[in-house]
N, C-alpha and C positions, 0 to 999 in steps of 0.2 A: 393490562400488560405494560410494565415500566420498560423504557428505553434511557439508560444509559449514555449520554453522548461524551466522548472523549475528543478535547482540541488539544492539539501539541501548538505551544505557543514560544518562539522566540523573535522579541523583538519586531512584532508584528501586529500594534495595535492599529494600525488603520486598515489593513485587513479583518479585526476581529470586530471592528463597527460595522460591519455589514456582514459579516458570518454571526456575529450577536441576533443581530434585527431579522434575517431572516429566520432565525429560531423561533425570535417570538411572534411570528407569525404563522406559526406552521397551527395548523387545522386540529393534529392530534396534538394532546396537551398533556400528556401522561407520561414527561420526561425531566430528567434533571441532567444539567449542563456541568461537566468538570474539565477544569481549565488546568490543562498540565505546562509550566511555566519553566522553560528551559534559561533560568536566569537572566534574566529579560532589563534592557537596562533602560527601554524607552517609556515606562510607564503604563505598560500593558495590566501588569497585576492592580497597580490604582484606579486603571480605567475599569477595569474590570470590578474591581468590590466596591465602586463610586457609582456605578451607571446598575449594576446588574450584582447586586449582593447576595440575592438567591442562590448565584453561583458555586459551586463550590472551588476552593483553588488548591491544586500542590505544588509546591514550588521549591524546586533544583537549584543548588548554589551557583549551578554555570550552564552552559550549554552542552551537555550529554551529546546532544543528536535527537533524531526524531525517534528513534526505536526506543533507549530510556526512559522519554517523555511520555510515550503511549505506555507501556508498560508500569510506569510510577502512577498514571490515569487508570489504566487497569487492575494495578493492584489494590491501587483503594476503592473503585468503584466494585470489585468482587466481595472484598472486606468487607463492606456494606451488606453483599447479597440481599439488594430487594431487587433488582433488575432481572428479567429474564433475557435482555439483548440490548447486546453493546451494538450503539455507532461509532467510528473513526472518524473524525472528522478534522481536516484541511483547516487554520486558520482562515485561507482564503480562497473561500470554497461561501458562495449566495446558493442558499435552496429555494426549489420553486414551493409554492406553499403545503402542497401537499404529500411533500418529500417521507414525512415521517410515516403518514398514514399508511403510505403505498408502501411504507417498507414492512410495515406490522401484518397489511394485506396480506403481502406476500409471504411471509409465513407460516400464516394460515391456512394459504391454499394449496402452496406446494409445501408437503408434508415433508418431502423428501433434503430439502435445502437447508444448509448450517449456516450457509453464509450466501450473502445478497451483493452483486454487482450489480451499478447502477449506468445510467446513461449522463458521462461530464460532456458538458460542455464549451465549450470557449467563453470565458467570464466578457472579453471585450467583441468576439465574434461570436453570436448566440446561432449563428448557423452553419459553424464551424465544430468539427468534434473535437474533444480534449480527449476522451477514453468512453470504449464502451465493451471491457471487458480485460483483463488480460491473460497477455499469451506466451506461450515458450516456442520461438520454430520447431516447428518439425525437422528439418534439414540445418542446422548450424548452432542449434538448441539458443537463440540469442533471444531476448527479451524483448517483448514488446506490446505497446497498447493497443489495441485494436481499432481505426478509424483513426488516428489523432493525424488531427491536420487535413482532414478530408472534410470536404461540403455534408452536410447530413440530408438526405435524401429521403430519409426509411431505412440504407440499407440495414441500417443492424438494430429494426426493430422485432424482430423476430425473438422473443423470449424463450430463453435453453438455459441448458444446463453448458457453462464452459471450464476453464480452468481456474480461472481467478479472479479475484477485486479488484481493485486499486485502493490502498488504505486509506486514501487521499477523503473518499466517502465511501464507507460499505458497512454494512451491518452485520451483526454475526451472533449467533446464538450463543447465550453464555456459557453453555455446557461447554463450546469445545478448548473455553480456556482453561476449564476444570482439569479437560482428559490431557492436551496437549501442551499446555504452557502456554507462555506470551513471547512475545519477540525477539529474533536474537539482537543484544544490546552488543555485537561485535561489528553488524553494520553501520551503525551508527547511523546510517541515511542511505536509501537508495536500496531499490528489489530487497527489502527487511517484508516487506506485505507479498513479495513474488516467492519469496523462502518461505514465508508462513501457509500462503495458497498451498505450495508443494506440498508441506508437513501434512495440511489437511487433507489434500486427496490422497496420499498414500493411506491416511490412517482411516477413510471410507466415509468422509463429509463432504457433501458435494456444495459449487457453487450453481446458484441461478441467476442468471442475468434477466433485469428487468427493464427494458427501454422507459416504461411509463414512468419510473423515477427518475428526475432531471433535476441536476444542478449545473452551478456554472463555474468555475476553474478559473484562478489567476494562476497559473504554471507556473510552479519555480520563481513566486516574488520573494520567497526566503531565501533558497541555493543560489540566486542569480547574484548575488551578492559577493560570491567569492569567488576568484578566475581560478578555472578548471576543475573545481569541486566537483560536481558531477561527473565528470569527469574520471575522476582519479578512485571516487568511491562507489561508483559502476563496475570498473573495471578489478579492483581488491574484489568487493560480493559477487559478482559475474564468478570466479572460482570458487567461492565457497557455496553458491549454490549450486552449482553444477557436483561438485565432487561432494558434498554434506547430503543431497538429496535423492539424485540419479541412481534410480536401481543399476546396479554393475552391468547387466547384461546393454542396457539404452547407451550407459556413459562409453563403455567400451564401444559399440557401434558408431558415436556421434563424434568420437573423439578426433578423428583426421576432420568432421568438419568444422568441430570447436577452433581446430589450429587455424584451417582457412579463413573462419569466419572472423577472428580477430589479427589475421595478415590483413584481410580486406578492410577492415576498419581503419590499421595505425595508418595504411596508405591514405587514406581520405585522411585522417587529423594530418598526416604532411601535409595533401595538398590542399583540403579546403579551407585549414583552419589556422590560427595562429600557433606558432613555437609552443605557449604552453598549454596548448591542447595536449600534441604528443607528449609535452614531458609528465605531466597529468598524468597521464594515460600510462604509463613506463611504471612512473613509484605509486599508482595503483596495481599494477600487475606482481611488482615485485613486493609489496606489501601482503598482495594475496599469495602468496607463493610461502613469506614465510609462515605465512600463520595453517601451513597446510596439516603438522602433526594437528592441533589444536582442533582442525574443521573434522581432520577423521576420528575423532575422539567422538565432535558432536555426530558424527556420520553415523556409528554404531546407535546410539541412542534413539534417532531419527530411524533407522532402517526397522528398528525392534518393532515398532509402530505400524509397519505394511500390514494392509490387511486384504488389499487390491491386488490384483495380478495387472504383472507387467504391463501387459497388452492394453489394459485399459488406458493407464497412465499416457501411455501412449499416442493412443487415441482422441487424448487432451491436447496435442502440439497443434499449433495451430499454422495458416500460411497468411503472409500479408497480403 
C-alpha cells in the first residue's frame, strides 16, 4: 500500500532538511515524496533535486497559499493514481520514525476511518502539545486545536473517532478526493483543512485520531513571517466556513453566539495585542463578508453532499 506524501513548500528550506530526513528514516518505505513549491525564492527546489532527486517537484510561479499548493500536490499525485493514501504534510513538521507505519496500521484496523488525525507536538517543547485533533465549539462554533499549549500528560491518548485533522500532518484515503474534491484555493491559508474536515463529515467520512502517531511542529515558522496574516485570514475563512458548511438549522442556532464570540475576540486584539492585530482582524472580516454571494454559491454545492443528519454533525463540536 503506497502513500503519497504531499509538502506545501514556501521559502522554507531549512525546515525541509529535517522534514526531508525524517522521511527517510521512517520504517515503512512504501512512499514517494512530492514537493509542492509555492514559488520559493530561497533555494528550496535546488535543495531539494540536489540532496533528494527521487523527489518529485511542482512548482507555482509565486506564492498561491497553502491550499493551491496542496491541491497542485494533489492533483498530480491522483493523476499518477498508484497511491491509495495521501499524507499532508507541514514543511516543518520532524516525524518520529514510525509515523508512516502507524498510519497505514490504522487503516487497517479501523475499517471505518477516511481520514487519520495524529498526535503534534511542540517541535522545541517535546512535552508540550501543538494539536491532537480538531475541533469546532460547541457554543460560539470558533475553531480550535485540541490541547495546544497544554503539558501532554496522556490526556488525549484515548483513540476515537473526532471531528477533524490538522492538514499540518493527517493522512486521508484517496477515494475521498475522488468523491469530494480538494481544497478550497479561496482560503488561501488557514481553517482550508477545518472547511475540508466539515465537507467530509457532512458527506459520511469519518476521522480517527490516533495518539500513537507522533510528530513534532514548528508552528507558524512560515505565517510568522508576515504581521497580522493569521490574523486577517482566520478571520475572512472563519465566515466562509461557518456559512459554506453549517447545516441551516445549527447556523441559525449558533448564530447570536458566532456574534458574541467574535465581540469577545476584537476586545482582547484591543487589549492584548498590538494596533495591527485589530486592523488584521477588520479587513479580514470585511473581506469575508464580501465574498459572502460567492461562499453561498459554494454553500449549495457542499450542502448536496449531506448524507448525516444534523444531530450528529453536532455531536462533533467539541469543548476546550
Amino acid at each position: 500500500m503506497k502513500i503519497s506524501v504531499i509538502i506545501p513548500n514556501y521559502n522554507g528550506v531549512k525546515e525541509l532538511e529535517i522534514c526531508f530526513a525524517s522521511l527517510e528514516k521512517q520504517t515503512y518505505r512504501n512512499f514517494n515524496v512530492i514537493l509542492a513549491d509555492n514559488g520559493s525564492t530561497d533555494g528550496s527546489v535546488k535543495y531539494t533535486k540536489s540532496n533528494f532527486p527521487h523527489h518529485e517537484i511542482v512548482m507555482l510561479d509565486k506564492n498561491y497559499g497553502f491550499a493551491k499548493a496542496i491541491n497542485a500536490g494533489l492533483q498530480f499525485a491522483l493523476a499518477i493514481n498508484n497511491s491509495e493514501y495521501i499524507l499532508l504534510l507541514n514543511n516543518d513538521i520532524e516525524l518520529k520514525e514510525d509515523f508512516l507505519a502507524r498510519g497505514i496500521e490504522t487503516f487497517q484496523k479501523i475499517k471505518e476511518a477516511s481520514f487519520i488525525a495524529v498526535k503534534m507536538l511542540n517541535y522545541f517543547n517535546r512535552d508540550i502539545i501543538d494539536d491532537c485533533g480538531d475541533f469546532i465549539k460547541a457554543n460560539g462554533g470558533s475553531p480550535f486545536a485540541r490541547g495546544h499549549g497544554e503539558k501532554d500528560t496522556g490526556q488525549y491518548d484515548k483513540p476515537e473517532f473526532i471531528f477533524g485533522a490538522c492538514a499540518g500532518a493527517a493522512f486521508y484515503k484517496k477515494e475521498v478526493f475522488d468523491k469530494i474534491g480538494i481544497f478550497d484555493e479561496d482560503y488561501f491559508a488557514y481553517l482550508e483543512d477545518l472547511d475540508f474536515s466539515f465537507r467530509l463529515q457532512l458527506a459520511g467520512y469519518k476521522c480517527y485520531y490516533n495518539p500513537e502517531i507522533v510528530c513534532y511542529h514548528k508552528r507558524g515558522e512560515t505565517s510568522k513571517k508576515i504581521d497580522g496574516f493569521n490574523i486577517r485570514m482566520s478571520e475572512k475563512n472563519l465566515i466562509a466556513l461557518r456559512l459554506k458548511n453549517y447545516p441551516l438549522s445549527i447556523y441559525l442556532k449558533y448564530t447570536p453566539l458566532f456574534f458574541i464570540a467574535r465581540i469577545v475576540r476584537y476586545y482582547k486584539f484591543i487589549k492584548l495585542h498590538p494596533p495591527v492585530i485589530f486592523r488584521s482582524a477588520v479587513k479580514g472580516y470585511l473581506k469575508g463578508l464580501s465574498e459572502i454571494p460567492k461562499t453561498l454559491r459554494k454553500r449549495r454545492k457542499v450542502q448536496k453532499t449531506k448524507c448525516v443528519n444534523t444531530k450528529y454533525i453536532e455531536s462533533l463540536f467539541g469543548t476546550e
